[in-house]
C-alpha positions in Angstrom: -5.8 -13.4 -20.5 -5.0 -10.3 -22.5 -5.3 -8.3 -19.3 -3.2 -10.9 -17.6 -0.2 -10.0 -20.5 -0.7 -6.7 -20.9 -0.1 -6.0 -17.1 3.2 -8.2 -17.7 4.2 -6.0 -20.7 7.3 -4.5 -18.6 8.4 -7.2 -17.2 8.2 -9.6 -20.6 10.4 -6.5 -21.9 12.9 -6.6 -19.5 13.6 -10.6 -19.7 13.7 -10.1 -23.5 16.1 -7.3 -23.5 18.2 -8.7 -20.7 18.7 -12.0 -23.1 20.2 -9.3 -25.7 21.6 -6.6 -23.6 22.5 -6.2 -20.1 21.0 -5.1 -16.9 20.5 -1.5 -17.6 19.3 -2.0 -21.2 16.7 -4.2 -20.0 15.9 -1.3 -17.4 15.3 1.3 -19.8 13.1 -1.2 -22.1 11.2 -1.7 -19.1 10.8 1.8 -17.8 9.9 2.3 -21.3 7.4 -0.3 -21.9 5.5 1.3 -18.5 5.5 4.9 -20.0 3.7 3.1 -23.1 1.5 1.2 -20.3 -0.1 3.8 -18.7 -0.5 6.0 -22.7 -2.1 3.2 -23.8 -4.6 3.0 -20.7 -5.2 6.1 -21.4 -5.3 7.0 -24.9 -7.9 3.6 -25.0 -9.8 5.9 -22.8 -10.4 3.4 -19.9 -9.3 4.3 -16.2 -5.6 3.7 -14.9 -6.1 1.2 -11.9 -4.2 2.1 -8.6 -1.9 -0.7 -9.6 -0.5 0.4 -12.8 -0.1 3.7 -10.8 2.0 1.9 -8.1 4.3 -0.3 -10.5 4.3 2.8 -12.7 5.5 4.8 -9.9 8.4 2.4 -8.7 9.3 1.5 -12.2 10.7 4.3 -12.4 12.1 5.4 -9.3 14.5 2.5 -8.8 15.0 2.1 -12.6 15.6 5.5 -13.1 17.9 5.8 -9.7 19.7 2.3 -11.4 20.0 4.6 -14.5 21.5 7.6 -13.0 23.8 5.7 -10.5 24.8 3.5 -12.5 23.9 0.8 -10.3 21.8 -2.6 -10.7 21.1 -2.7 -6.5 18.2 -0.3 -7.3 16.2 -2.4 -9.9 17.2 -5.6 -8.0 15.1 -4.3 -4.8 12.3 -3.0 -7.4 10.3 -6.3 -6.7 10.5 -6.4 -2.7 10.0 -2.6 -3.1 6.4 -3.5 -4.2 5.7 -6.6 -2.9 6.2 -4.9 0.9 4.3 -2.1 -0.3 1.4 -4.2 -1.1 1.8 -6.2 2.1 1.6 -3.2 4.4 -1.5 -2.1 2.8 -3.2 -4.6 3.6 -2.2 -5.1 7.1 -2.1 -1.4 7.6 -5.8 -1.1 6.0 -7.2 -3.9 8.5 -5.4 -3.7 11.3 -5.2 0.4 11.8 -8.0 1.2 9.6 -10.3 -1.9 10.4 -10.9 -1.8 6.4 -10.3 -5.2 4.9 -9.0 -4.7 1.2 -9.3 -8.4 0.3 -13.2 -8.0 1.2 -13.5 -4.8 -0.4 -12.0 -6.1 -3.9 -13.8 -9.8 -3.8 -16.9 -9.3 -2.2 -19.4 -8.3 -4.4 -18.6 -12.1 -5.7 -17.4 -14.1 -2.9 -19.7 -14.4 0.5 -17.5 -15.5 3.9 -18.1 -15.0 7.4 -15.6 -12.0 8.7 -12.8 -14.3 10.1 -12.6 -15.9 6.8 -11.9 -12.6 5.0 -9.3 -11.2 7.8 -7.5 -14.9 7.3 -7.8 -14.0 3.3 -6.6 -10.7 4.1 -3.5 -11.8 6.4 -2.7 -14.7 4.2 -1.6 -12.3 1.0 -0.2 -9.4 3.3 2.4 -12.6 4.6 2.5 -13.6 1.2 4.0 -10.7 -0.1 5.7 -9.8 2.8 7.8 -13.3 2.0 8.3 -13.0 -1.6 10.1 -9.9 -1.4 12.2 -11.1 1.5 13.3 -14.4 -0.8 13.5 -11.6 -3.7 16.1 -10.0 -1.9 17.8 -13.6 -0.4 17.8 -14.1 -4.3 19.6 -11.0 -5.6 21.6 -10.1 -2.6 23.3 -13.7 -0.7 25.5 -14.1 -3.0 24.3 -17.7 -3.7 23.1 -16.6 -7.3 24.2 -15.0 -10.2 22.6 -11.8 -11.7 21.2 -13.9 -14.6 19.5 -16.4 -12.1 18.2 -13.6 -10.5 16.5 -11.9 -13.6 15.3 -15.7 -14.0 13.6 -15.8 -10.6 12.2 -12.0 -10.6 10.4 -13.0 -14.2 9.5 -17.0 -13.2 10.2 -17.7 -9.8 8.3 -15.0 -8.1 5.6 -15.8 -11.2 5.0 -19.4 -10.1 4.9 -18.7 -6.6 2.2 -16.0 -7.1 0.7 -18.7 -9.1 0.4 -21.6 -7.0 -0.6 -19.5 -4.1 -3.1 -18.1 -5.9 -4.7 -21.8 -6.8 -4.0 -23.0 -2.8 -6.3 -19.7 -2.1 -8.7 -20.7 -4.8 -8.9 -24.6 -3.0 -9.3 -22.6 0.6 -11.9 -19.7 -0.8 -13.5 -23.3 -1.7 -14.4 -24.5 1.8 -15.0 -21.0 3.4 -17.4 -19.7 0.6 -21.1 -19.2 2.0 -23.7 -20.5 -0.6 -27.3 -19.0 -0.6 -29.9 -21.0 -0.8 -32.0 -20.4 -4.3 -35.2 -19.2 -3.6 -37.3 -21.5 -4.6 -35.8 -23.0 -1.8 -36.8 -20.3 0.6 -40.4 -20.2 -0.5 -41.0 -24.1 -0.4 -42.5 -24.4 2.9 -44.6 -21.6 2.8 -46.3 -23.1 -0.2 -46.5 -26.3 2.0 -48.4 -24.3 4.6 -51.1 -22.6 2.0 -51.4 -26.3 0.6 -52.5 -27.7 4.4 
């Protein structure tokens, strides 16, 4: 859990400083509160994962270029930014370099056959591939305000990731493989020394 909120330390910011400030206030906070991120990883001594790396990166790229330019477009495509990004890695990872990421990060504690995992795999790359299209449906259509927008990019996109997170949970369910214990395994052969 303090894992789960530490990695949502930016984000928290922004909401909180958008409440009291504006747009670009609540930009700085949260290009702010990522510098402080990745010090902290690393003044705790413990390694900076890929993924702090990556929001790290695009933090600050679109929040500076907002920043600069003067213009919220920049932070508003910051989500679909790195949602696609993450999408394309995993599509590009199977499907060019036949390496399956979702495997790679869950299989030391999940066992499936091979179609199950390239299902997994597809599954989030269209996830995330569709959030940051409805991120940008959301800030861009003109159908919502900048205010409902901030709203969805903190809990909309949030739930979603959420409950498609507990659907994959119900489906990892059914695919799982389950060893047998091995007791199990050595029951008949005691059977046969007994005859």
């Amino acid at each position: 859990m303090k894992k789960f909120l530490f990695d949502l330390f930016p984000l928290i910011l922004f909401f909180v400083a958008y409440r009291f400030a504006d747009i670009y206030v609540a930009t700085a906070v949260a290009i702010a509160a990522a510098v402080l991120q990745i010090l902290w990883i690393k003044l705790t001594g413990k390694p900076i994962e890929t993924m702090h790396w990556v929001n790290f990166a695009v933090i600050v790229f679109f929040g500076g270029a907002t920043l600069w330019l003067q213009n919220e477009t920049f932070i508003k495509w910051k989500p679909t930014v790195l949602y696609w990004l993450f999408g394309m890695v995993l599509l590009v990872s199977k499907y060019m370099l036949n390496r399956n990421l979702m495997q790679k990060l869950l299989g030391e504690k999940v066992s499936m056959p091979d179609a199950a995992w390239n299902k997994l795999n597809l599954s989030w790359a269209l996830f995330f591939l569709a959030a940051g299209g409805l991120n940008l449906f959301v800030a861009f259509s003109g159908l919502f305000t900048e205010s409902q927008w901030v709203n969805f990019k903190v809990f909309g996109l949030m739930a979603l990731l959420i409950v498609f997170v507990i659907a994959q949970s119900i489906w990892l369910g059914k695919h799982m493989q389950h060893e047998e214990p091995k007791d199990a395994l050595a029951a008949p052969d005691a059977k046969e020394h007994k005859s």
